[in-house]
C-alpha positions in Angstrom: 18.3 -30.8 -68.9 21.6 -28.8 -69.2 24.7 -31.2 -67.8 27.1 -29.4 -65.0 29.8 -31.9 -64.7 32.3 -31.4 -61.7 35.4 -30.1 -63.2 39.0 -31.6 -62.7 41.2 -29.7 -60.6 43.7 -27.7 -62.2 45.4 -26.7 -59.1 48.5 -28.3 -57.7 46.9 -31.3 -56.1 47.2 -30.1 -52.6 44.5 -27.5 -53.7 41.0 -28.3 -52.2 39.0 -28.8 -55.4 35.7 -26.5 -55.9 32.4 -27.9 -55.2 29.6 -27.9 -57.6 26.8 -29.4 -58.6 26.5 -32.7 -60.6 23.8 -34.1 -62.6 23.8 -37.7 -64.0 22.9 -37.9 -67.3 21.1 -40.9 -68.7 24.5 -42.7 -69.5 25.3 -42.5 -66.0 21.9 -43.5 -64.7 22.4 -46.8 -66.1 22.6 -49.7 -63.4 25.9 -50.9 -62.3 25.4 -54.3 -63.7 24.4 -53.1 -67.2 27.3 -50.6 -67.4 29.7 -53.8 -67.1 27.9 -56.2 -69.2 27.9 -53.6 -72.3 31.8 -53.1 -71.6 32.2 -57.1 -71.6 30.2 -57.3 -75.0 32.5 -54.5 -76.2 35.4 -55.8 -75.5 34.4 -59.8 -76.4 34.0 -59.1 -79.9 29.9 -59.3 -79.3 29.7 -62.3 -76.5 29.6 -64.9 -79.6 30.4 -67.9 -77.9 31.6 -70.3 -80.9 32.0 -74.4 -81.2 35.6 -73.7 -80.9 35.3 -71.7 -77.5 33.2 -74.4 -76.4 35.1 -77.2 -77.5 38.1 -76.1 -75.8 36.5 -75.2 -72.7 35.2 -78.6 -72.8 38.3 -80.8 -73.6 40.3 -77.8 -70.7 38.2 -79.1 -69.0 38.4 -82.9 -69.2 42.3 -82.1 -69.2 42.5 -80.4 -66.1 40.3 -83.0 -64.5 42.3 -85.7 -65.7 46.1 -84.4 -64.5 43.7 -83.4 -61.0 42.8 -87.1 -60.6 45.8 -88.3 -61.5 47.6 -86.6 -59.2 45.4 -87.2 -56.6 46.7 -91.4 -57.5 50.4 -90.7 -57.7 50.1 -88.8 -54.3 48.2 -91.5 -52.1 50.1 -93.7 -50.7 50.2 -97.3 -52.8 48.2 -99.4 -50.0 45.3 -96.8 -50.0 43.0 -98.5 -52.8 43.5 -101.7 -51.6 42.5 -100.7 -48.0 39.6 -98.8 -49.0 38.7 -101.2 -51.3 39.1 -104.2 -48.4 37.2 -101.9 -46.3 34.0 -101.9 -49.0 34.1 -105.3 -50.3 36.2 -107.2 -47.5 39.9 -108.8 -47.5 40.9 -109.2 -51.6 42.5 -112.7 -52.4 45.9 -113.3 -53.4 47.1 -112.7 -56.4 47.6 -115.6 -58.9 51.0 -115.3 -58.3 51.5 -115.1 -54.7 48.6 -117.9 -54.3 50.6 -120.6 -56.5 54.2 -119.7 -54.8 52.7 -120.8 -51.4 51.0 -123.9 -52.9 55.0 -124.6 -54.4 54.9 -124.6 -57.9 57.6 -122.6 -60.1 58.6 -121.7 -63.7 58.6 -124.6 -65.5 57.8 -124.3 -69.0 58.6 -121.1 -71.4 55.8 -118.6 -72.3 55.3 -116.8 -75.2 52.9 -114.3 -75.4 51.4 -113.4 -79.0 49.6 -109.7 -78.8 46.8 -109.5 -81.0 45.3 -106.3 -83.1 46.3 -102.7 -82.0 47.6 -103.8 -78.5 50.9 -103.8 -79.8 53.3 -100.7 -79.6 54.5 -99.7 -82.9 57.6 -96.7 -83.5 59.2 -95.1 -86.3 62.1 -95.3 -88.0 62.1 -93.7 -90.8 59.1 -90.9 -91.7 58.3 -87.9 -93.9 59.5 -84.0 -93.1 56.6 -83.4 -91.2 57.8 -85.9 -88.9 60.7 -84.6 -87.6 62.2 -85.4 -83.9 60.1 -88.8 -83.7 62.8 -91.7 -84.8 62.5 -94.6 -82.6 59.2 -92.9 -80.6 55.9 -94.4 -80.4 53.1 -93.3 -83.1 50.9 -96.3 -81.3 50.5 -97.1 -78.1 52.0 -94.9 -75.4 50.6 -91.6 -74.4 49.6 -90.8 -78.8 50.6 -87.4 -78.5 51.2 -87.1 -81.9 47.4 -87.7 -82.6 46.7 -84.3 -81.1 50.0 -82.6 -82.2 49.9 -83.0 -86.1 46.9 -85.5 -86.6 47.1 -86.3 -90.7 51.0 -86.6 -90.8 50.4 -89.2 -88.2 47.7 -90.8 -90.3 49.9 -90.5 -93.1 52.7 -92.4 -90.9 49.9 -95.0 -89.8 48.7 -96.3 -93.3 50.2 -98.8 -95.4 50.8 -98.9 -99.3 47.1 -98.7 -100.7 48.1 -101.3 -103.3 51.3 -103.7 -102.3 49.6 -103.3 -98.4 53.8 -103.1 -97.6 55.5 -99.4 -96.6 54.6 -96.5 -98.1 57.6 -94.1 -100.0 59.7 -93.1 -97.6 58.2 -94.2 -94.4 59.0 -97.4 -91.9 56.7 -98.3 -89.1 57.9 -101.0 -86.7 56.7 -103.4 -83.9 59.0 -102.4 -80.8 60.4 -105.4 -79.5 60.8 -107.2 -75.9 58.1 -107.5 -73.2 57.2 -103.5 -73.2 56.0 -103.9 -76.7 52.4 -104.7 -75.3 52.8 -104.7 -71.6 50.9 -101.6 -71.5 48.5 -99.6 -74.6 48.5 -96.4 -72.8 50.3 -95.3 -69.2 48.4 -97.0 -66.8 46.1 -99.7 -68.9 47.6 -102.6 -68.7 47.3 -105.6 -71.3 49.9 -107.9 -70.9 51.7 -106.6 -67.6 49.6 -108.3 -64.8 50.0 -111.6 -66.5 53.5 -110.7 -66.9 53.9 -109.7 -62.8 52.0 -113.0 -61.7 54.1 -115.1 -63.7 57.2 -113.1 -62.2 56.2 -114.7 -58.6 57.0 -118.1 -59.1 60.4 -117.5 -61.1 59.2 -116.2 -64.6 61.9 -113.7 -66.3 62.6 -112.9 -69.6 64.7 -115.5 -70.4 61.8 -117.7 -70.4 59.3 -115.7 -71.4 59.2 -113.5 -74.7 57.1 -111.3 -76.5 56.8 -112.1 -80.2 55.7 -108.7 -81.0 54.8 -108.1 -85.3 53.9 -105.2 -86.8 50.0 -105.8 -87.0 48.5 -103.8 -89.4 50.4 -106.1 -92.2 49.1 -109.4 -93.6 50.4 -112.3 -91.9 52.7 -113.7 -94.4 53.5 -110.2 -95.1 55.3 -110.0 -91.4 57.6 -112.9 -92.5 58.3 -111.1 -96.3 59.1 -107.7 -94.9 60.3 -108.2 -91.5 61.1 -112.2 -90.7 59.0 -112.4 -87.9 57.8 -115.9 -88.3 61.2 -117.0 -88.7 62.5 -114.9 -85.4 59.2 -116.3 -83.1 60.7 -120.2 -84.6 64.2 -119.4 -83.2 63.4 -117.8 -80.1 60.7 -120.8 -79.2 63.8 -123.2 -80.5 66.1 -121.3 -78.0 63.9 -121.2 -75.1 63.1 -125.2 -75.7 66.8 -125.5 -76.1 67.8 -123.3 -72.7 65.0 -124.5 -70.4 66.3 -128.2 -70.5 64.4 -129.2 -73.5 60.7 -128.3 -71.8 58.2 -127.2 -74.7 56.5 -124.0 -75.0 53.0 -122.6 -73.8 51.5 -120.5 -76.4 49.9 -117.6 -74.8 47.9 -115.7 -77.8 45.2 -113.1 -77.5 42.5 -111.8 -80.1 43.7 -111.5 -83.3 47.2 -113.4 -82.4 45.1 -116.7 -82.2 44.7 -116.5 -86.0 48.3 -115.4 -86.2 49.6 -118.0 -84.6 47.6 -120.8 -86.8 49.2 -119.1 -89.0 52.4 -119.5 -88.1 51.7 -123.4 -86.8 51.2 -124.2 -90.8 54.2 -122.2 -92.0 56.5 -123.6 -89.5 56.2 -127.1 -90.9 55.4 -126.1 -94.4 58.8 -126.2 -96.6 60.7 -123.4 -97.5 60.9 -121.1 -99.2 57.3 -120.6 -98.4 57.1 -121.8 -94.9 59.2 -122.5 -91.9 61.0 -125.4 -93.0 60.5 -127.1 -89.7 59.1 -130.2 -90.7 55.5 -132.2 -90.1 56.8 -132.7 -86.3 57.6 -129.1 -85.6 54.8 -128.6 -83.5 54.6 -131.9 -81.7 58.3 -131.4 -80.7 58.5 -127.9 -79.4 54.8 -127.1 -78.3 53.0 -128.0 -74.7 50.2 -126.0 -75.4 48.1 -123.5 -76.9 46.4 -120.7 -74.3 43.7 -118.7 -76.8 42.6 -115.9 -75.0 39.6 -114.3 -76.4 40.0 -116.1 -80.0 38.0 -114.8 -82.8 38.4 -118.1 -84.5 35.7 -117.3 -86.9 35.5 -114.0 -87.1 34.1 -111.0 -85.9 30.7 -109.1 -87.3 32.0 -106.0 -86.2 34.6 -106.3 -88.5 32.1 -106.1 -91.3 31.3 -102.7 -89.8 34.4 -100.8 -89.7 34.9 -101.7 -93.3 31.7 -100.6 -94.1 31.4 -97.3 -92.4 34.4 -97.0 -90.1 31.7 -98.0 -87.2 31.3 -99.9 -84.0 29.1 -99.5 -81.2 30.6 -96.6 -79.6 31.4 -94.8 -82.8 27.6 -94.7 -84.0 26.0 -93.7 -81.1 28.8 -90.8 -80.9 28.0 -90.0 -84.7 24.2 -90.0 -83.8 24.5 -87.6 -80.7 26.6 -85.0 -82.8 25.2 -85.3 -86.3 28.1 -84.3 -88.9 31.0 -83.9 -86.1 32.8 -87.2 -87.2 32.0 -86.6 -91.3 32.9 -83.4 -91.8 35.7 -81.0 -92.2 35.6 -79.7 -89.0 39.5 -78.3 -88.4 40.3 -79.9 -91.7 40.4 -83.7 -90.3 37.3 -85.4 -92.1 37.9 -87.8 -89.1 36.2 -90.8 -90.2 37.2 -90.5 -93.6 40.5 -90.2 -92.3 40.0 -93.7 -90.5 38.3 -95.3 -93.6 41.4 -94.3 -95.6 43.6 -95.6 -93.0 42.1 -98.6 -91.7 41.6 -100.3 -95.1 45.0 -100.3 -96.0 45.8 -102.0 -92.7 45.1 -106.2 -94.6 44.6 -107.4 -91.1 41.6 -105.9 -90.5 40.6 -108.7 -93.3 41.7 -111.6 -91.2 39.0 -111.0 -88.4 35.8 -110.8 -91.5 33.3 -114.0 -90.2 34.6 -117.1 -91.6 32.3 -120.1 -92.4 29.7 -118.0 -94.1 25.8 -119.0 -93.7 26.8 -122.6 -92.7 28.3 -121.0 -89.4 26.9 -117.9 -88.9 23.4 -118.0 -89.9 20.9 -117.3 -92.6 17.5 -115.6 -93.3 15.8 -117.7 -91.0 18.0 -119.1 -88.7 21.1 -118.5 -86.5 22.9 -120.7 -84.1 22.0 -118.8 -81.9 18.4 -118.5 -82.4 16.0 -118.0 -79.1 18.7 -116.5 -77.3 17.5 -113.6 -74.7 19.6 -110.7 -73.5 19.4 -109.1 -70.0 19.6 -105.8 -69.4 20.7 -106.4 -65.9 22.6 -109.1 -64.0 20.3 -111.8 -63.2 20.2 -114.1 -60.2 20.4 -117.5 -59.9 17.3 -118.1 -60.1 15.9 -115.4 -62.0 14.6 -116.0 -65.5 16.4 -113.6 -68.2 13.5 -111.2 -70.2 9.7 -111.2 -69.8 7.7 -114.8 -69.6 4.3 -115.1 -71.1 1.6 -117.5 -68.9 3.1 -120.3 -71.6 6.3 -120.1 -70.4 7.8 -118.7 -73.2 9.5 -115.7 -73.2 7.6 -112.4 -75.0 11.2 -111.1 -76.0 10.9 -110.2 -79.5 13.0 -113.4 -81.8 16.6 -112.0 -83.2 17.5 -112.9 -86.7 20.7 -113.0 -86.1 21.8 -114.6 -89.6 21.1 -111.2 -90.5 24.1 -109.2 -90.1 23.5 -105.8 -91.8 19.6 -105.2 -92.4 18.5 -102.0 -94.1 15.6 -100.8 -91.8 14.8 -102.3 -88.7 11.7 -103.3 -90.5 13.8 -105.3 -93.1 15.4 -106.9 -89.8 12.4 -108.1 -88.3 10.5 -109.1 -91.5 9.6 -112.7 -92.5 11.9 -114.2 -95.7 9.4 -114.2 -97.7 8.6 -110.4 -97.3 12.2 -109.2 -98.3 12.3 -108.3 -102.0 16.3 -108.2 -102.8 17.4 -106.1 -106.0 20.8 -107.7 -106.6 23.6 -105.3 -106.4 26.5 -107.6 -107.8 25.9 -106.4 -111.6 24.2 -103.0 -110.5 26.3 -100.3 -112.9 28.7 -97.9 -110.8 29.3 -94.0 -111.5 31.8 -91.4 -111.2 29.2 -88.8 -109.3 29.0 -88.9 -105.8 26.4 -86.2 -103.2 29.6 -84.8 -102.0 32.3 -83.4 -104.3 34.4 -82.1 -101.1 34.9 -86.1 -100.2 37.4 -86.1 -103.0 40.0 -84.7 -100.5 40.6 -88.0 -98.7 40.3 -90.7 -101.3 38.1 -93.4 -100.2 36.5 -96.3 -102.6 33.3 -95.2 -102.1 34.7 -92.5 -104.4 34.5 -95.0 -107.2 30.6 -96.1 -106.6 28.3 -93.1 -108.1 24.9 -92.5 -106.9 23.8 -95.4 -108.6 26.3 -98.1 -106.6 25.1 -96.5 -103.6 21.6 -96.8 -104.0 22.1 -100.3 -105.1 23.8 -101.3 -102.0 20.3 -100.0 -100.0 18.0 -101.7 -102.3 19.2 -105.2 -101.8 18.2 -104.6 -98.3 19.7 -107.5 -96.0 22.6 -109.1 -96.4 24.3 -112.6 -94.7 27.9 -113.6 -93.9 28.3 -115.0 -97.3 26.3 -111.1 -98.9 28.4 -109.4 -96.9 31.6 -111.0 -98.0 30.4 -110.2 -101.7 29.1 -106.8 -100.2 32.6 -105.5 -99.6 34.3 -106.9 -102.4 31.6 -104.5 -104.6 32.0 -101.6 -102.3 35.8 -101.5 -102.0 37.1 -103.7 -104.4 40.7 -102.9 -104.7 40.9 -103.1 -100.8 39.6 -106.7 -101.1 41.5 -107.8 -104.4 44.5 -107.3 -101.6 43.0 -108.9 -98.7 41.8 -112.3 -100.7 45.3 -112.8 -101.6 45.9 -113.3 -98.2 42.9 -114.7 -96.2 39.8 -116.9 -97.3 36.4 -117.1 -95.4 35.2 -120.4 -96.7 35.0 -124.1 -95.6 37.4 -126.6 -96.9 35.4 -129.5 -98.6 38.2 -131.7 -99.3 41.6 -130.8 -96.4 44.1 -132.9 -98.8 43.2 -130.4 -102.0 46.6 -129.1 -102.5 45.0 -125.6 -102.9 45.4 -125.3 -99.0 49.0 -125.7 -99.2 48.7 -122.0 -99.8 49.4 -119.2 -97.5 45.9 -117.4 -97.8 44.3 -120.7 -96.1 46.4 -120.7 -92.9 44.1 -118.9 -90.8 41.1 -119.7 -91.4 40.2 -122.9 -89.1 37.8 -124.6 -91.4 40.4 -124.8 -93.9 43.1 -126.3 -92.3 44.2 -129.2 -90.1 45.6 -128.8 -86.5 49.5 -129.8 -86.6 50.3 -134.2 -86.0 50.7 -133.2 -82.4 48.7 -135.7 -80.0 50.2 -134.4 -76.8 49.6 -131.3 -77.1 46.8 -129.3 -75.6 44.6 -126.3 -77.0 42.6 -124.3 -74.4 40.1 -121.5 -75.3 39.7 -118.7 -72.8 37.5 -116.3 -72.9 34.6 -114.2 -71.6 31.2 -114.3 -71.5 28.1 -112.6 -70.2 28.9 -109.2 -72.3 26.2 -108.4 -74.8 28.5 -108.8 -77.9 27.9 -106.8 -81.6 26.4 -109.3 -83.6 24.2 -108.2 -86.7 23.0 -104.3 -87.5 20.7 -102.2 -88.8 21.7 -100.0 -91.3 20.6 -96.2 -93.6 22.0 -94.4 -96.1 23.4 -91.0 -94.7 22.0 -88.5 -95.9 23.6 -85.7 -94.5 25.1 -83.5 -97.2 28.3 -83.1 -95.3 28.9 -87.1 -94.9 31.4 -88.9 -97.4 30.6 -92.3 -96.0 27.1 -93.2 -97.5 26.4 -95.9 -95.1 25.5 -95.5 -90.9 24.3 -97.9 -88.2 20.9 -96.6 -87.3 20.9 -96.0 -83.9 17.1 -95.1 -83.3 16.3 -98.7 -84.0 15.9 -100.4 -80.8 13.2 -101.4 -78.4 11.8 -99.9 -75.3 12.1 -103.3 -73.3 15.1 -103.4 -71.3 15.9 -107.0 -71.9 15.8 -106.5 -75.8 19.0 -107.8 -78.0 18.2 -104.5 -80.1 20.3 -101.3 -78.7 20.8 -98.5 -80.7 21.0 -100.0 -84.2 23.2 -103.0 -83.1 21.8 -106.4 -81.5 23.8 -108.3 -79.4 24.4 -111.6 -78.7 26.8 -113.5 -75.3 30.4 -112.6 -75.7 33.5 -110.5 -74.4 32.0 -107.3 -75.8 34.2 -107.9 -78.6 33.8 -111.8 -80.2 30.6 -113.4 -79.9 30.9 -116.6 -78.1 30.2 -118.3 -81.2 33.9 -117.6 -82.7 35.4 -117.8 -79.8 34.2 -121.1 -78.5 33.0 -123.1 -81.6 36.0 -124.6 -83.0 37.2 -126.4 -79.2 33.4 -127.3 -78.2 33.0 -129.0 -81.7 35.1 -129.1 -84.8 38.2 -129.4 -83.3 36.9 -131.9 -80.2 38.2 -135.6 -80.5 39.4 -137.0 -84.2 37.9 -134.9 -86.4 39.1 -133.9 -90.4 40.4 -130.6 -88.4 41.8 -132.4 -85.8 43.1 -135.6 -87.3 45.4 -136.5 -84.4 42.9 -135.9 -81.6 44.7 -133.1 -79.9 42.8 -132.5 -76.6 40.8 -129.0 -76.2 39.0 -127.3 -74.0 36.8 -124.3 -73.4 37.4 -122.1 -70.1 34.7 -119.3 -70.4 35.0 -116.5 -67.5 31.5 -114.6 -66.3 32.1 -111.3 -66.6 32.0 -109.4 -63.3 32.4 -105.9 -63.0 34.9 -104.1 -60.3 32.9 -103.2 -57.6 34.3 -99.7 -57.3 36.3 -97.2 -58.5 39.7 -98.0 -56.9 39.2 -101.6 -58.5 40.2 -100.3 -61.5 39.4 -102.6 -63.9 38.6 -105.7 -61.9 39.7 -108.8 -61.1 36.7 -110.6 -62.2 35.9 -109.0 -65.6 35.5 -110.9 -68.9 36.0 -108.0 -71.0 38.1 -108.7 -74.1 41.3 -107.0 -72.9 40.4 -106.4 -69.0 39.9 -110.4 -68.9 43.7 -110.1 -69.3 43.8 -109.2 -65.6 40.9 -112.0 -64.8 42.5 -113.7 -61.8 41.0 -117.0 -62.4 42.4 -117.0 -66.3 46.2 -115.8 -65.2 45.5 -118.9 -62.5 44.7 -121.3 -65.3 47.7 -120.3 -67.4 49.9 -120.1 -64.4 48.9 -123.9 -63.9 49.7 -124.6 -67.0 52.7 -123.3 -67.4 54.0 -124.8 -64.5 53.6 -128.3 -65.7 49.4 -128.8 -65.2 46.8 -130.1 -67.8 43.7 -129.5 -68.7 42.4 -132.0 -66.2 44.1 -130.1 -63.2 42.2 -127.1 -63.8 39.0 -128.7 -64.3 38.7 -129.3 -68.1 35.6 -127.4 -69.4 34.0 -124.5 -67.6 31.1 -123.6 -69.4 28.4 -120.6 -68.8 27.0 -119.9 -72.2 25.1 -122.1 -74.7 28.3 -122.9 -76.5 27.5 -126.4 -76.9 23.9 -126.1 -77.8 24.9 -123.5 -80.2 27.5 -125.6 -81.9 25.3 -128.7 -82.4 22.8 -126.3 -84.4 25.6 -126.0 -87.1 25.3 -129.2 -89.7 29.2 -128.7 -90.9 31.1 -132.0 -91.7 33.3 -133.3 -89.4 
């Protein structure tokens, strides 16, 4: 059909343009709504919507709703969560600290508070080109802007020396110092700033309280050799003794500054120049009393993990959900490679392995811990945890804990005597590994070939003494480093003059408490938190992973109240350290006159049932036993407050107990 298209004017535009006929041709028969979506595909390149689009909508997204929310907090008025709060749950107690000001009691004794792993803020001072503009700011802790601004120079800035585990070339990383060093992680989660605020009510400033802040990422005796730490924490305890009218010290250490501070109670009285220098009465002279808060005495499993594959928990199920996103080079950050590399050269990651090998934690067949049921929901009173046959006894499936990395959840659940192990120790490495593009960020795996790798798979389960030996074959050089400063055993003979040696002084079952009768050590910690215990492992074998090894998350077990969730079975704990660790050396080996405990130094155990915030404007809770919320427990700051102020173990009720510590403990035939 011929077109007659109405013509433009080509008068002045005052002149009435002529009127003729129009007919639409098919173009312009077209429906509104098509005629725009074929513009927007024009000018949008197609409509492809790509993983980067969508990843920046997403994390626009989170943003936007985080500054919204946060905003929404600065504006309301500071009484508003407690009212609405008061209004949902009725009137909130006192604080600790207002509670014990009205009952009278007042700063008595100094406090030192002993951060443990990554709680502690740490700045730099001196750094590579590509970090320019940061001296003196924080690269941990703090708001970690620079992990989004120019991720690998700040893992570059993060690691240690790969070989002396001391300062890279050209780069110095530092603890920063006073009460701020680990008051807060982040802006607006607190670690050590409630306790900090209670203690402030009944007279507590910083002249008697201090923060022994270390860099702790280094070795223990490493913080003395590079930075004097151990020497600084002796003179400022010394002063504050000195200044406070000669009143000793409680010793307020959490997570992985309990086994710092042993540590530090053998150097102090060991001569110089290898210790302290302050004589076999250091301790006894200058120490009230030891507060552990959430003490991995013995270890952690999940520290077995994140040597492994750079896992935990969270980080599995995430690497399940988005197969490939963590392994590969997605923006050129190989992120848990990246985390491998740098978390192996940190040596104190070694210091929280399991100590005590089967003896403690278990074998084939047996676990302390053995018959223990998990809930998947809060029970009452008197409920019975998991499903009960007509016998009684509960149709829960039995947990090998002993266990702690299984190959196949098969392999897990299978009788000794079904397990056929190919020994790995003299299995023959090679240089080839699936993925040539790993070579980019060296990690030891590197080193193991095909061959190695298999190897690893085939012995198929492996205990806390086969795990030990399982990471000194799979990362050697990282281990070579960490056995010169930590051991995992159990002393046979405490007088062997072997344990005179620094690389013993953390590890509980091979050392003696200080000659200190008076003094008291607590253990605080929380319980009711299924706790990583043993996993269940696979080889990767996606062609894009560098890191051979992953927790299999599709092993678990339909029944809610099964240990087994996603690859990972849990046991009683903080989330964090398994009761076990936590409470074993106070509820046994160190309880009365033992070869541990030669002068009878009173402990006791304070465990804390974890109860979550009731809401939202809770926060984090008051009630929690989580390994860092517990921090803001009010019945824990109450006990230390107590304490501090003079009290004993007696006046806050010696031993509260809600998990089969002591029932656990007796299972363990060690030699006391």
């Amino acid at each position: 059909m011929p077109l007659i298209h109405r013509k433009k004017p080509t008068e002045k535009p005052s002149s009435p343009p002529s009127e003729e006929v129009v007919v639409p041709d098919e173009d312009s028969q077209k429906k509104p709504h098509e005629s725009s979506k074929s513009h927007h595909k024009k000018s949008n390149g197609g409509g492809k919507w790509s993983c980067i689009d969508s990843c920046c909508w997403f994390i626009g997204c989170v943003c936007v709703t985080w500054w919204f929310l946060l905003f929404l907090y600065n504006a309301m008025p500071a009484s508003f969560p407690q009212y609405v709060t008061e209004r949902i749950t009725g009137p909130l107690p006192d604080p600790p600290g207002v509670k014990l000001k009205k009952e009278g009691l007042k700063a008595k004794h100094p406090v030192v508070f002993i951060p443990g792993i990554v709680t502690g803020g740490l700045e730099l001072w001196e750094g590579k080109q590509c970090a320019d503009g940061l001296f003196r700011k924080r690269l941990w802790g703090g708001t970690f802007g620079e992990v989004y601004k120019r991720p690998l120079c700040w893992v570059e800035h993060m690691s240690l020396d790969n070989v002396t585990g001391l300062d890279p070339a050209g780069i110095r990383v530092r603890a920063v110092s006073g009460l701020v060093a680990a008051d807060y992680f982040a802006p607006g989660y607190f670690v050590w700033a409630v306790l900090i605020a209670n203690l402030a009510h009944i007279g507590y400033e910083e002249k008697n309280m201090y923060m022994a802040a270390y860099d702790w990422r280094l070795s223990f005796q490493n913080t003395e050799v590079r930075d004097q730490t151990l020497s600084r924490m002796k003179s400022n305890i010394e002063l504050m003794v000195s200044t406070n009218g000669g009143k000793k010290a409680v010793i307020v250490p959490h997570s992985m500054g309990v086994l710092y501070f042993l540590h530090f109670m053998k150097w102090v009285e060991a001569p110089a120049p290898m210790g302290g220098g302050g004589g076999p009465d250091w301790c006894a002279k200058y120490i009230k009393a030891v507060m552990n808060i959430g003490g991995p005495f013995l270890g952690v499993p999940k520290a077995v993990a994140g040597l492994f594959s750079a896992e935990a928990k969270d980080v599995a199920v995430a690497r399940a959900i988005a197969p490939g996103f963590l392994d590969t080079d997605i923006f050129r950050l190989q992120t848990l490679q990246h985390v491998m590399r740098m978390t192996r050269t940190w040596d104190s990651t070694m210091s929280m392995l399991p100590k005590g090998g089967d003896t403690i934690w278990g074998g084939l067949d047996w676990s302390p811990e053995k018959g223990h049921t998990c809930c998947g929901k809060k029970q009452k009173s008197n409920e019975t945890c998991g499903e009960v046959g007509e016998n009684g006894v509960s149709k829960t499936k039995p947990v090998n804990y002993g266990r702690i990395i299984s190959f196949g959840k098969e392999v897990a659940e299978a009788a000794p005597s079904e397990i056929n192990n190919i020994d790995f120790r003299g299995a023959v490495k090679g240089q080839s590994i699936p993925n040539h593009t790993c070579r980019d960020v060296w990690t030891e795996y590197h080193d193991m070939g095909i061959a190695g790798i298999k190897a690893i798979a085939e012995y198929k389960v492996y205990t806390a003494d086969e795990a030990i030996d399982l990471l000194h074959y799979v990362a050697p050089k990282m281990m070579a480093r960490g056995s010169a400063h930590f051991s995992y055993g159990i002393a046979d003979d405490l007088d062997d003059p072997k344990y005179q040696q620094p690389k013993y002084w953390s590890n509980p079952l091979e050392t003696k408490l200080p000659n200190a009768p008076e003094m008291e050590i607590y253990s605080l910690y929380g319980v009711g938190i299924p706790t990583e215990r043993a996993y269940v492992y696979k080889l990767n074998q996606s062609p894009d992973s560098c890191i051979p090894f992953q927790i299999f998350t599709s092993a678990q077990e339909e029944d809610e109240d099964s240990c087994l969730k996603a690859g990972v079975y849990n046991v009683d704990g903080d989330e964090t350290v398994p009761v076990l660790s936590a409470g074993f050396m106070c509820a046994k080996a160190w309880r009365g006159k033992t070869r541990f405990n030669p002068s009878g130094i009173k402990t006791y155990i304070r465990e804390y049932n974890h109860s979550p915030p009731a809401n939202l404007l809770e926060g984090r809770g008051t009630q929690s036993g989580a390994h860092v919320d517990i921090m803001g427990n009010f019945a824990l700051i109450e006990d230390i407050m107590r304490v501090a102020a003079g009290g004993n173990g007696s006046d806050i009720g010696h031993d509260q107990v809600h998990s089969g510590i002591f029932e656990w403990s007796e299972r363990i035939d060690l030699k006391l």
